[in-house]
Residue frames as qw, qx, qy, qz and C-alpha x, y, z in Angstrom:
[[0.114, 0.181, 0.847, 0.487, 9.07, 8.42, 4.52],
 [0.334, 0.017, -0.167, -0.928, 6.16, 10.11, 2.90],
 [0.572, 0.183, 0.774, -0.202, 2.73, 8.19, 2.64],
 [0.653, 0.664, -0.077, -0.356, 2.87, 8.45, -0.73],
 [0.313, 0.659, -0.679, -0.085, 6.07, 6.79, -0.52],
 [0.468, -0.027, 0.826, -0.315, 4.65, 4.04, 1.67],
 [0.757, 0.368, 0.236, -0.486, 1.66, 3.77, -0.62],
 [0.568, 0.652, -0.412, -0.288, 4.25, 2.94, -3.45],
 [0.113, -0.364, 0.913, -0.145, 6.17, 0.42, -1.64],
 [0.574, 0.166, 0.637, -0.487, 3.02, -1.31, -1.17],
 [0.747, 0.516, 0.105, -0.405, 2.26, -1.33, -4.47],
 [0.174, 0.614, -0.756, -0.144, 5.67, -2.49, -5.37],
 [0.416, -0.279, 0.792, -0.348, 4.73, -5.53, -2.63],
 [0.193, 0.344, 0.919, -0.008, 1.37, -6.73, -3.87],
 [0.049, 0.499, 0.777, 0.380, -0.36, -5.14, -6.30],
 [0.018, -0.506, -0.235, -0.829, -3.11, -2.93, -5.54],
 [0.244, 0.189, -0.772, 0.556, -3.28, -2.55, -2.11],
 [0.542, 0.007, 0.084, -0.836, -7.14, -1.56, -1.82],
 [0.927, 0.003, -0.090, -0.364, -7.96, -5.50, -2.55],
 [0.471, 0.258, -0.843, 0.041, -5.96, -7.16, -0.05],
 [0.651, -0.379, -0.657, 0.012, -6.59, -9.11, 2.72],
 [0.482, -0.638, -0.339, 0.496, -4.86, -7.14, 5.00],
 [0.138, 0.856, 0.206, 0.453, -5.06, -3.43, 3.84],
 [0.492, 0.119, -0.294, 0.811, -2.49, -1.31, 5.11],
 [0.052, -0.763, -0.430, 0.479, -3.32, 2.11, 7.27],
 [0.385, 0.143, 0.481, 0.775, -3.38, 3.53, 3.64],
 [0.032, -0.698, -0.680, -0.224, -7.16, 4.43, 3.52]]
């Protein structure tokens, strides 16, 4: 998996992942 394809999952999960609590290793 790509991190663009991670990044989407995430966003699939919850939203916009840059204002959760626990921020993936997205950054």
């Amino acid at each position: 998996m790509t991190n663009a394809q991670l990044t989407l999952i995430q966003i699939d999960n919850y939203g916009p992942w840059t204002v959760t609590p626990k921020p993936r290793r997205e950054v």
